[in-house]
N, C-alpha and C positions, 0 to 999 in steps of 0.2 A: 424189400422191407420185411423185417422178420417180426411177425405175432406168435405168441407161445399161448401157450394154455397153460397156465400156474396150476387152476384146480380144476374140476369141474366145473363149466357154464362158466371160468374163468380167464377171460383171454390177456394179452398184455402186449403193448406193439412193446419190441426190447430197444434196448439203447445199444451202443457202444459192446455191453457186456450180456451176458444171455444172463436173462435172471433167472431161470429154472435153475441152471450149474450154481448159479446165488445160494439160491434156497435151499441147493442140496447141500454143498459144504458146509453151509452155515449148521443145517441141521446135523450133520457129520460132527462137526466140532461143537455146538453144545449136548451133544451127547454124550459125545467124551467127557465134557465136565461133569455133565449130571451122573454119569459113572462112576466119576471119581469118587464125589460125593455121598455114590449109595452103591457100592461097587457091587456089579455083577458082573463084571468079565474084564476082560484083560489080567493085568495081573503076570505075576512070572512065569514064564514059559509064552508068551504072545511073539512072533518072531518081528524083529524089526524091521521096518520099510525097506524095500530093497533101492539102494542108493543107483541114481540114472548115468548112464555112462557118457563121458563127451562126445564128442564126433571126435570122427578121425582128421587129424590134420596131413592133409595129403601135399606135399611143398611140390613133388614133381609137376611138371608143365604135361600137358595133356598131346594128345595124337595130333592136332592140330600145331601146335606149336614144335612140335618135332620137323613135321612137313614143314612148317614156316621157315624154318633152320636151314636143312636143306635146298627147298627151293627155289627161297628168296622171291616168291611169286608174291606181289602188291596183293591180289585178291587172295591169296591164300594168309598172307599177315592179316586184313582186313577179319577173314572168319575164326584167325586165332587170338584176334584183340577181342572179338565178340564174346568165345567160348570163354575166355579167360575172365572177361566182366560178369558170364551167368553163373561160373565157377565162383567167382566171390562171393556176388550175391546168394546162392546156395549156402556157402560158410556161414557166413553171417547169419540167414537165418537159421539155419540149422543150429548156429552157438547162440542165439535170441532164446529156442526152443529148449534148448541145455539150461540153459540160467533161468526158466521160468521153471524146469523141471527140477533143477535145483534149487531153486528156493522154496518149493512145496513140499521136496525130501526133506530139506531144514527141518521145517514146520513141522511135519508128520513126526520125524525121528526127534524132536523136544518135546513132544504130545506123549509118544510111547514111551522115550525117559520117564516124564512124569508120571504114567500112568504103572510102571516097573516100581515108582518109589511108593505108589499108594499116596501121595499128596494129594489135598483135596483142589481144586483148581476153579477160580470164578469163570462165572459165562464171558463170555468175548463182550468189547462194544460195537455196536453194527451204527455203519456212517453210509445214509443214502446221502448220493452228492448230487446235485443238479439243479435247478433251477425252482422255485415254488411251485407248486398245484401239476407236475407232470408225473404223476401218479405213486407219490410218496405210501398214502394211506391204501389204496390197496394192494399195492405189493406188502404192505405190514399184513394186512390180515390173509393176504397169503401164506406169511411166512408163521403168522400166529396157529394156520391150521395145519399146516403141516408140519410144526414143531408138535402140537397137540397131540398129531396122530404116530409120529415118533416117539410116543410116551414122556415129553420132556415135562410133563406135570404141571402144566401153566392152570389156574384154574380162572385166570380172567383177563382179560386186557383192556388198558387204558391209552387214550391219546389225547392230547393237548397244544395248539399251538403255540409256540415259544412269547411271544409278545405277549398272552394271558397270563402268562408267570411272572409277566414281569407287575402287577396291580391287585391289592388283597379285592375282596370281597367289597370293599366299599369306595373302589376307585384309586385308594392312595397306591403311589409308587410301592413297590419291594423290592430290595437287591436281588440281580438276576440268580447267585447261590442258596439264598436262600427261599426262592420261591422255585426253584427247580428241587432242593431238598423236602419241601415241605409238599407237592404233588408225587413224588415219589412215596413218601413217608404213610401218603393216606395211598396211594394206589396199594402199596405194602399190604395194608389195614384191611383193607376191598379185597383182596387178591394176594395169597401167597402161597404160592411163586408168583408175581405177576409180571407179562411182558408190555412197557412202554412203549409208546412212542411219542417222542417230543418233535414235532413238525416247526420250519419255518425256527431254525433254532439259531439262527445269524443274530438275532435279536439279541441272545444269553450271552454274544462274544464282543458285543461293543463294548467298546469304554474301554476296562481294565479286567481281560478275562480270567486274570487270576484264582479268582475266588471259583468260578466255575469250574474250571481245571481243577482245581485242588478236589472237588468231590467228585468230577469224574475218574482222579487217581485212586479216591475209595469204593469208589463202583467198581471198577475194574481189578481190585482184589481184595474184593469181598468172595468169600468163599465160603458162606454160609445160606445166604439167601435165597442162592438161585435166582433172582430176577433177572429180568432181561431187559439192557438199555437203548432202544434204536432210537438215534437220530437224526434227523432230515436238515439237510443245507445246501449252500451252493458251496463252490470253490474255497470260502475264504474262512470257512471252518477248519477245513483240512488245512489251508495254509498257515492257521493258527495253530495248530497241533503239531505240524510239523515243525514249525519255530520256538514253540512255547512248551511244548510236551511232546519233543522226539517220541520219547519211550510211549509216549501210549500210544503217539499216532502209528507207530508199528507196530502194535498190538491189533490195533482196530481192522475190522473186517467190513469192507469200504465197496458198494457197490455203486455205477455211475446211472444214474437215472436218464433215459430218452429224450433227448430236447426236439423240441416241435418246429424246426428250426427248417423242415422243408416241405413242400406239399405233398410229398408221397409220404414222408412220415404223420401228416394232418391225416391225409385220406385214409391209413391206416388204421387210425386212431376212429375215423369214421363211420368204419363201416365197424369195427369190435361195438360202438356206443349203439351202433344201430340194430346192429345181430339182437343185444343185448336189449331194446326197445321191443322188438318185431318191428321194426323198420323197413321198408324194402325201399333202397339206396340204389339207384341206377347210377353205374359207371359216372356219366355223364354230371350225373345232379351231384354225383359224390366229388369230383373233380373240380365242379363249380363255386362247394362249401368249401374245398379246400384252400383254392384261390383266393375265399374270399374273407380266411380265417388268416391267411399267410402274409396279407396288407399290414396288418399289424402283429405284437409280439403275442403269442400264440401260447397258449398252454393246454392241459387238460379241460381246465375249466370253463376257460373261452370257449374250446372248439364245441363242448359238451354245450354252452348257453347259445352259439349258433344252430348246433342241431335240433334245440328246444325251441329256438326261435321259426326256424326254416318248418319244423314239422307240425306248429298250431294251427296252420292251414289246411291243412293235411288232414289230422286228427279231424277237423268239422267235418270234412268231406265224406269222412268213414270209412270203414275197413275195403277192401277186398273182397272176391270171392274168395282168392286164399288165407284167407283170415287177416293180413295185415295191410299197417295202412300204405301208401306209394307216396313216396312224393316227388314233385316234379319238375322241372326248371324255371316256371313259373313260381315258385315258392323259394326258388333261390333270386330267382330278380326281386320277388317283394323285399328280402332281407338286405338284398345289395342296394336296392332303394333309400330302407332307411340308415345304412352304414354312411352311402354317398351323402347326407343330409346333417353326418356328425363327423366325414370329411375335414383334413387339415385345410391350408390356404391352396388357391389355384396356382398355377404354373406362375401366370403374370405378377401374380403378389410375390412370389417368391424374387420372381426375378429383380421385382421392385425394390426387394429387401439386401438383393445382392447391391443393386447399384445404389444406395442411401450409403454403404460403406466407403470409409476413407480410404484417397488413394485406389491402388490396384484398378489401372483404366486396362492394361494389358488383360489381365485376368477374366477384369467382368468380357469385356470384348471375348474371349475365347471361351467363355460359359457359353453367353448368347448364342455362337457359332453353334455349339454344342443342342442348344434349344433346339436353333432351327434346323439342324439334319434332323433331330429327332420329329422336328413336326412336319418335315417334307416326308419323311420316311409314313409317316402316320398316313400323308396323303394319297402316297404313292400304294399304299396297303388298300385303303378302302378305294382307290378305281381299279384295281384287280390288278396291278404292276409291281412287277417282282422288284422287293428289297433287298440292296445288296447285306450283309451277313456284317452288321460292326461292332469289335473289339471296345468296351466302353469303360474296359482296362485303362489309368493314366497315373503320368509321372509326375510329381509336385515338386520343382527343385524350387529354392530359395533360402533365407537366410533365415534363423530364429525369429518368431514374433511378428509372422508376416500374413498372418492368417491362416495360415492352411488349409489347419481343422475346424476353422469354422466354417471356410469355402468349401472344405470334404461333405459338412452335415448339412449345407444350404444343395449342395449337388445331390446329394440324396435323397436331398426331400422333395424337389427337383423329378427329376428320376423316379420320383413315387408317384409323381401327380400327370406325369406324361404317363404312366402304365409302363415304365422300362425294368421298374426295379415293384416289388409288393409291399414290401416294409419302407426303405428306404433310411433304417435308423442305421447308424455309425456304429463300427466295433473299432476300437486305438489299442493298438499293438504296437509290442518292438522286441527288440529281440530276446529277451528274458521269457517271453510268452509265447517264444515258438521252437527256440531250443532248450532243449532236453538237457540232463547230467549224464546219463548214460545212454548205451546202445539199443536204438527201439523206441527211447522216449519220446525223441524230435517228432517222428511222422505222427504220432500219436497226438501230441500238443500243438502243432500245427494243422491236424486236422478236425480238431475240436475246435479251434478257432476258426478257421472256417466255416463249420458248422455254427457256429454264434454266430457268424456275418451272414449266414441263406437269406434272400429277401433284401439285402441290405448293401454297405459296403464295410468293406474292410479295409482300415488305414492305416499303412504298415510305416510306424515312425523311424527314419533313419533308418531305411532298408539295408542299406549298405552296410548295415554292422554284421549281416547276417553272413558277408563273404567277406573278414575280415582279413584274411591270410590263407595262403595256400593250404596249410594244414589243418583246416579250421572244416573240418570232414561234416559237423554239428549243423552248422549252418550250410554248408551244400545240400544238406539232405534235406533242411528245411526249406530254401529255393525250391529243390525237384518236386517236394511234397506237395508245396501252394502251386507250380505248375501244376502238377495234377488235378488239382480240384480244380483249377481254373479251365482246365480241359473239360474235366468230366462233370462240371458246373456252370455251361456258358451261360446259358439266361439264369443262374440261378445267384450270382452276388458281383457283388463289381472291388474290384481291387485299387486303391490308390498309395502308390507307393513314394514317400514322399523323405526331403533330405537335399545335402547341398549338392549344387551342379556337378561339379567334379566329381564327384566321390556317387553322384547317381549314374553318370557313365559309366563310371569302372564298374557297379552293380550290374546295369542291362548288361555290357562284354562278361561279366563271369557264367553267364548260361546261355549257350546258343536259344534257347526257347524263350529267356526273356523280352528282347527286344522286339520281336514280334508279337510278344501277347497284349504289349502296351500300346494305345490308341495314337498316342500321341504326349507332349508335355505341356504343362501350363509350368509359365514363370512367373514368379512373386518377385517383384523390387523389391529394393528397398523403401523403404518412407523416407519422402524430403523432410526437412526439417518443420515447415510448414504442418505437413500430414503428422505430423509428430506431435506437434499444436494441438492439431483440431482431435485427436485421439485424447491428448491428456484434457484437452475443453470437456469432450465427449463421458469420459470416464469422471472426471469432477462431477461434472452433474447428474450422472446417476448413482452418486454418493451423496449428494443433495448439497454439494458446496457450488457455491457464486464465487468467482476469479472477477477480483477487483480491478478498474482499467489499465492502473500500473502493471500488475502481474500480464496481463492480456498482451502488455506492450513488449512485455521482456521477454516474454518466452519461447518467441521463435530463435531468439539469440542464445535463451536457456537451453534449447535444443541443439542447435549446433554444435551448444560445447560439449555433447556427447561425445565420448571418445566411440570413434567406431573401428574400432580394432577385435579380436577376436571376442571380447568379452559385449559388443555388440549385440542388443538384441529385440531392433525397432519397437515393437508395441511392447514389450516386456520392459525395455528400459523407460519408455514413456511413462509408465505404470510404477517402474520403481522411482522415479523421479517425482511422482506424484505422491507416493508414500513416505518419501522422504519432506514434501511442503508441506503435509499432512502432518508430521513429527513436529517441524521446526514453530508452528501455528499452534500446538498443542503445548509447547515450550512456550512459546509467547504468550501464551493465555495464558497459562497455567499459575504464571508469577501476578497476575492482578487478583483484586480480591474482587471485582465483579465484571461479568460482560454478560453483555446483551445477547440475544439468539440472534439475532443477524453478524456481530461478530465471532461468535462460535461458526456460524456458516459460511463467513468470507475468508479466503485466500489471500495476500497482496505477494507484491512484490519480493518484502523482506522475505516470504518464506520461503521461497527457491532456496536450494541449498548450491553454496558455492563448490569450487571445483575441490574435491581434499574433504567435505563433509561427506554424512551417510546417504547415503541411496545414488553418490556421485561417484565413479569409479576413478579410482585414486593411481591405480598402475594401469597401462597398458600398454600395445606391441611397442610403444616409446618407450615404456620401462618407467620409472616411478615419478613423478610429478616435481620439478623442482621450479623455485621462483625463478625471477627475470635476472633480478642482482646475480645469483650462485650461475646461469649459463652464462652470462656477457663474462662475469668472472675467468669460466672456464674458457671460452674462448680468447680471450685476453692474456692468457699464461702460453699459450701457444705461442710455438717459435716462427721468429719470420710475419710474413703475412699480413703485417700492415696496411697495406690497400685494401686488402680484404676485410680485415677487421674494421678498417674505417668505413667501408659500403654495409657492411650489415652493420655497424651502430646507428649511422644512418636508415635503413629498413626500418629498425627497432623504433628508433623516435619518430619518425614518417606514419606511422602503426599509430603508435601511444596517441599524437596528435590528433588524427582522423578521427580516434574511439573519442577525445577529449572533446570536438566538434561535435558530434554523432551527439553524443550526452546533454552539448548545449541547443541544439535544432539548427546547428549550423548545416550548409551543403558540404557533402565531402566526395570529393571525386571520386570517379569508379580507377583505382590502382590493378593493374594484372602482376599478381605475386610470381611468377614464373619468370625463370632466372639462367641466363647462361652461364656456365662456368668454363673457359676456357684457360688452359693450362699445360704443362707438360707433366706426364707422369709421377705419381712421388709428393704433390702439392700439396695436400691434406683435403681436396675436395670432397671426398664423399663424407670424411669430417664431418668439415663444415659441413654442408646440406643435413648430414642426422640433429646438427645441433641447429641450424635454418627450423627445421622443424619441431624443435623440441623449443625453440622461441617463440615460432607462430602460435605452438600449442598454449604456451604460459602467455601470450598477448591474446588470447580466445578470436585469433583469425582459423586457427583448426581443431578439429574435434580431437583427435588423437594425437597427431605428428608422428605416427610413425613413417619411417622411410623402408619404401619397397625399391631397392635395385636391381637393374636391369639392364641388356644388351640387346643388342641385335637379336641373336637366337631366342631370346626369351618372348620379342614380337612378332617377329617373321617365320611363318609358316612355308612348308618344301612344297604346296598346291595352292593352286589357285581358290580363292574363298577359305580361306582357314588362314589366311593373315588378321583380317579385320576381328575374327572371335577373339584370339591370340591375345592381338592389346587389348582388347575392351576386358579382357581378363585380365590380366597387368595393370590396368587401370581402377578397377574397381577395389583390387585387393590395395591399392595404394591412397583408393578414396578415404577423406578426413585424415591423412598425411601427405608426404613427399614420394614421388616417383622419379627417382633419378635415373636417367639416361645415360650412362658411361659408351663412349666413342659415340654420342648421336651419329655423326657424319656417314660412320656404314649404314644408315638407311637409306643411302642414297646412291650410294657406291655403286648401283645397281644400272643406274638412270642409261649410261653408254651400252650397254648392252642390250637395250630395249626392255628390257625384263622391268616388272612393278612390282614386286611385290612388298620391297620398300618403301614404296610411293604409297602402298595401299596402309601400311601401316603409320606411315605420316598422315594421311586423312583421316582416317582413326582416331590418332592422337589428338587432331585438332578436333573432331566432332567431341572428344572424353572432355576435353578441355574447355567448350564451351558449355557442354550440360553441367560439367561439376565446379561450375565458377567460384562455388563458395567454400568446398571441402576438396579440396584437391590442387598441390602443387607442384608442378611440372619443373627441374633442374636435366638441362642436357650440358652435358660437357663434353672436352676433347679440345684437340690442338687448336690455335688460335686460326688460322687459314683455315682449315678444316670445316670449322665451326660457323664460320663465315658462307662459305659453300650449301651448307648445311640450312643454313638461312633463308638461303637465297632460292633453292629448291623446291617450295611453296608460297607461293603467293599470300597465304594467311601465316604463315611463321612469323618472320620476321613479327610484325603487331602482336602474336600471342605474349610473346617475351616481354617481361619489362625491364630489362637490361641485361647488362653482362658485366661477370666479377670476373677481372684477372688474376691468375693466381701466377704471383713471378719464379720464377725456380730458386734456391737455394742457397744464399753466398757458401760460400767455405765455413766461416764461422757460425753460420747459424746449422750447417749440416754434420760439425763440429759438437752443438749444445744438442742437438737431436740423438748422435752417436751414445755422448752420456747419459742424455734421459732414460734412452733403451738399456744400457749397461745397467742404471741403479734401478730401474726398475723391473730386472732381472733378478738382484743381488748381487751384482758386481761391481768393483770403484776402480778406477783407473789411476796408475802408477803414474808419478809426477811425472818420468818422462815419455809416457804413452799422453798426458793430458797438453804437454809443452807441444809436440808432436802432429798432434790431432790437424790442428785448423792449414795447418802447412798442405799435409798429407789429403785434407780434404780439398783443400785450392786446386791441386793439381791432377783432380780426376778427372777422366775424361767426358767431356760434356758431348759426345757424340750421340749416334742413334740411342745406343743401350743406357744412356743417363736416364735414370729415374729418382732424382732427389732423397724423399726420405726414404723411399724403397734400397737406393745404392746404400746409404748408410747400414740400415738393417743390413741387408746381405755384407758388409764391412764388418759387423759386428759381431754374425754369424761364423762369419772365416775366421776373425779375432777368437772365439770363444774355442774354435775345434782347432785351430793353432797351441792352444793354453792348454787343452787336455791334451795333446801330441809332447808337448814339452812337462809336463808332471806327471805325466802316465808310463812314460818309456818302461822298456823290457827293464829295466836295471833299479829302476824308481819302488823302495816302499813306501807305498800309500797310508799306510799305517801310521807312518813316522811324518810323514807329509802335516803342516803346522796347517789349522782351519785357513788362518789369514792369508796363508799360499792360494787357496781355492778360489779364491774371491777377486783376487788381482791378476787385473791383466795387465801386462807391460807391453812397450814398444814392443820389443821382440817378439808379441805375440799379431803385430798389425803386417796383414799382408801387404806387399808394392802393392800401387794403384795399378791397375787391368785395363 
């Protein structure tokens, strides 16, 4: 930890940045201004900066890679991959070091232009960035005196904290511009030259920071007054200036203030307060205020009110022989006494607090797990047995809205109250906040954020953006960097890196060091429909509204009809569906000329919004929402299919019936939507089933309807135990629609050979099928024998199915009207005697193995189309002179014999 000495008897623990090189530049460059101004030197004949030169770009491969060449020796590749990684790494910093070198030559050589033209130039704006009360104000009157002793001509200095400007004299509000103008104006008055400092100035950029911008553009070229403007903020000044006022924010002279963010940085900070007392700070007692300042967020001021604290006992005692006072570990347990006494909630309340929450029995279960190492560990420490060393690194997979981050900051608080973690408050990141624009940024901003998180945890949302692509160098670096701190910070903050399943695998495989640093995973379900309920019950009433017994009845049904397709998003949609009853209630009121305060406070029924209103999602992985009339319609204009058509109109009023029972408190039997399709190739089954589901969805038996298809390969895993994850993944992406099974029967194919792991995935299916009884529709097809076999193979099959649709194959004429559809909905018409033609030509295909119905057609139609360009295309043929209406017709002669 690095302490400077700014002035005499003036010490400073630094940050990030050494603030001596601060004070020097800065005094460099208002100097230069204040020359401009009353010119004593520079002037023509001053020579200019001397510009820094690149590095050398050296392209050849080194000694090592030559041997590797020739001696094709494994260990000798091995030390030329090595050299050639420190060789990069070299480059690169060496061109980090160029570009920092070069943009100072910029600077300098626009300085000495200026100062060649004799223009007079205002002082710079000075931006401390950091956090409140981490030693804003006396690095100002550092730099106030040794701008002084530079002769920069200040004859006084003011400072002011930003919130006081915003309130005249007699309490009323003032706009932040003009109470920032109007303390300038009188420091002016007091003081001229005089240097400001406006602390805590986050305050001047809320709202509409317009106005304030605009008169920092006139501060900053004012080239008459000499003042000087420094002021104090965190991050989101600068991020204001850079969005709002590019140009100034690259003018301003931007130092990063120390954050107290670890205990070696507290104890630093310790012993500078104490030097500065006559304090005498033992090691020990100094390590023990540290600890005890680092439980919570830490500043200057804190750790300064803990040393005033810890040393009043002290002071009675009286001095030393060597004149000053001692204090002693007993004066740090007095203070840790009364910190413990204003203490958050215990371990037990917290955990109370996890398990009151809806849903997530998985979750709290693997907290608890979590408690109790930590408190067998606790045990194992005080009877003197050694604890093994744990990683308290975790992974969060799940789906939007499932809690996370509120499970992240109850672990953390958690984690504070066992003594694992000191702070235990949250930092939420994602990847804008840890990569950089250019080269050098990344480690830099990732390790700032880490240092937010010391004490604490860091929750890194959607990690997996961070390795979004091979070439995505930004975020590799930012991976390597948070390894690092995670190394070289084990007790010091906890990482929870959280995002969907899939996509958090491919995360831990893009760093061999990932997977290892992480403890383990916790997984968030989803929410039943039910938990869905009691969330939007939960959120009602702490909006102070009462859900009338109608509304209470409806809404677990209201939930269901969520679609849960990608646009799913558990508590967030429960939320928006609560904001939506909250509109439709405020519409309904809003037309009476009087209601009561208990009718402004109840819900009912009518206010759920139907499916197609706001806060209901109106498209999703089904594609846009259409009524029951417009599918039966479309299913209905399909060729062929008959039987078909007639079993699902049947479905459809079987459906309508049951909901029309249900509505009167009649019994309605429990129906299993799940459906065999068997058929030969070519019958329009997966069709049907997309529009199966796009019915169920318009008769609100499913939340979404979309359909997920699938195969064999898509459930069955090449190893043992990696079938049954496989479909439970197939299954869930299919939940609140269709999951169609095309060929089921190869789940089975397997059975003669001894081998399960089709079997394993038929158990599977039936465990998915009985949890997701209410959103989720299973369709297996394939040949009619087949299918059968297929059935037969589990003892719970057969019963899961509630029938089976035949799909018959194709007459001639109807594979005749299919042949057309395809052609005009190409833009092609067929010639009267290709149309005379057709149904003959279709009769007499061959209905062997290779028959596929509407699939043979298409490929018929295919060869028809590249027959038609062979005959108007020829070597001999102008195209030119070729009539449109040639292009469009196909004839007989363009219909290949049947095959």
């Amino acid at each position: 930890m690095v302490v400077e000495q700014l002035r005499e008897r003036v010490r400073f623990v630094a940050g990030s940045e050494s603030a001596v090189a601060f004070l020097r530049r800065t005094a460099q460059v208002v100097g230069w201004a204040e020359a401009t101004r009353h010119p004593q030197r520079g002037g023509p004949g001053e020579p200019p900066p001397p510009e820094p030169q690149p590095p050398d770009q050296d392209e050849d491969g080194g000694f090592l890679d030559d041997m590797a060449r020739y001696t094709r020796s494994v260990a000798v590749d091995l030390l030329a991959a090595g050299d050639r990684a420190r060789r990069r790494s070299n480059a690169r910093r060496e061109q980090e070091d160029y570009e920092r070198a070069r943009a100072k030559w910029q600077q300098d050589l626009r300085e000495w232009e200026q100062r060649q033209t004799g223009q007079k130039q205002a002082n710079p704006l000075i931006l401390f960035v950091g956090p409140p009360h981490t030693g804003q104000r006396r690095l100002y009157r550092a730099l106030y005196s040794v701008l002084r002793e530079a002769g920069a001509g200040f004859t006084g200095g003011s400072f002011i904290a930003g919130p006081e400007l915003l309130r005249d004299g007699q309490g009323d509000p003032v706009p932040a511009e003009a109470g920032l103008r109007d303390f300038v104006r009188e420091a002016d008055e007091a003081d001229n030259p005089s240097c400001i400092l406006v602390d805590e100035v986050d305050a001047l950029f809320d709202g509409n920071p317009a106005g304030v911008l605009r008169y920092l553009r006139e501060v900053a070229h004012d080239q008459e007054s000499g003042r000087l403007l420094v002021l104090a903020g965190t991050d989101k000044v600068l991020d204001v200036l850079r969005a709002e006022a590019p140009e100034l924010a690259s003018s301003v002279l931007v130092h990063r203030m120390p954050e107290f963010t670890t205990t070696a940085r507290i104890a630093a900070l310790l012993d500078v307060l104490a030097a500065e007392r006559s304090l005498a700070l033992p090691p020990p007692v100094r390590d023990g205020l540290a600890a005890l300042a680092g439980r919570g967020p830490a500043d200057a001021r804190s750790v300064e009110a803990l040393l005033t604290a810890a040393s009043r006992t002290a002071v009675a005692r009286g001095a030393a022989p060597d004149g000053r006072v001692h204090l002693l570990p007993a004066d740090v347990e007095a203070v840790a006494g009364h910190a413990a006494q204003r203490a958050g909630k215990s371990v037990e309340e917290l955990v109370a607090e996890l398990d009151a929450m809806i849903g997530l029995a998985s979750v709290k279960q693997r907290v608890r797990g979590l408690v109790d190492e930590l408190a067998v560990d606790a045990r194992r420490r005080e009877a003197g047995l050694p604890v093994a060393a744990r990683s308290r690194h975790l992974v969060f997979t799940g789906n939007p809205g499932t809690a996370k981050t509120t499970v992240a900051r109850l672990v953390g608080r958690i984690y504070q109250a066992l003594g694992v973690l000191p702070k235990g408050h949250v930092v939420e990141v994602a990847r804008p906040d840890l990569v950089g624009e250019y080269v050098g940024e990344t480690s830099l901003k990732t390790r700032s954020v880490c240092q937010r998180a010391m004490g604490g945890v860091l929750f890194l949302d959607e990690a997996y953006n961070l390795v979004s692509g091979d070439d995505d160098d930004f975020g590799r670096e930012a991976v390597t960097e948070l390894l690092l701190q995670m190394e070289n910070h084990r007790d010091g903050f906890v990482v929870f890196a959280a995002g969907y399943p899939k996509e958090m695998d491919e995360f831990l495989e893009s760093n061999p060091g990932l997977r290892s640093r992480f403890a383990g995973r916790v997984e968030f379900p989803d929410y039943s429909a039910e938990e869905l309920a009691g969330i939007f019950r939960s959120m009602a009433g702490s909006q102070g509204y009462r859900l009338a017994d109608d509304l209470l009845a409806a809404l677990p049904e209201a939930m269901r009809r969520i679609p849960r397709g990608r646009g799913f998003a558990n508590g967030r949609s429960a939320r928006g569906l609560l904001e939506a009853a909250i509109g439709k209630q405020s519409s309904r009121l809003a037309a009476r000329p009087r209601t009561s305060a208990d009718e402004l406070a109840t819900l009912v029924a009518a206010d759920l919004p139907e499916s197609g209103e706001a806060g209901v999602a109106v498209t999703d992985d089904a594609g846009p929402r259409r009524g029951l009339e417009e599918l039966l319609a479309e299913l209905d204009a399909m060729i062929g299919l008959d039987d078909v058509k007639q079993r699902v109109h049947a479905l459809v009023a079987e459906t309508r019936l049951d909901a029309r029972r249900r509505k009167a408190g009649l019994p309605v039997a429990t129906r299993s939507r799940h459906l065999v399709f068997t058929g030969n190739p070519g019958t329009a089954k997966t069709t049907v089933a997309r529009l199966m589901g796009q019915l169920y969805r318009a008769l609100g038996v499913l939340p979404s309807g979309h359909l997920v298809e699938v195969a064999r390969p898509d459930l069955v895993a090449e190893y043992i135990g990696q079938t049954a994850p496989k479909t439970r993944d197939a299954c869930e992406r299919a939940i609140g629609g269709v999951l169609f099974i095309d060929e089921a029967y190869t789940l089975v194919q397997d059975h003669a050979n001894g081998a399960d792991f089709g079997a394993e995935a038929v158990a599977e299916l039936l465990v998915q099928m009985e949890n997701h009884r209410a959103d989720l529709v299973v369709v297996a097809a394939g040949y009619p024998a087949d299918m059968d076999r297929f059935l037969d193979s589990n003892a719970g099959l057969r019963s899961r199915f509630g029938g089976t649709v035949e799909f018959a194959d194709y007459t001639g004429d109807e594979l005749a009207a299919i042949f057309t559809a395809m052609a005009v909905k190409q833009g092609y018409r067929l010639a009267p005697d290709l149309a005379a033609a057709l149904p003959g030509v279709m009769a007499g295909l061959d209905r062997g193995a290779g028959f596929a119905n509407g699939r043979t057609a298409r490929g018929l139609l295919e060869r028809a189309i590249s027959a038609q360009a062979m005959r108007l295309a020829g070597p001999d043929v102008d195209l030119e002179r070729l009539a449109d209406a040639e292009l469009v017709l196909l004839t007989r002669a363009d219909l290949p014999a049947p095959s």
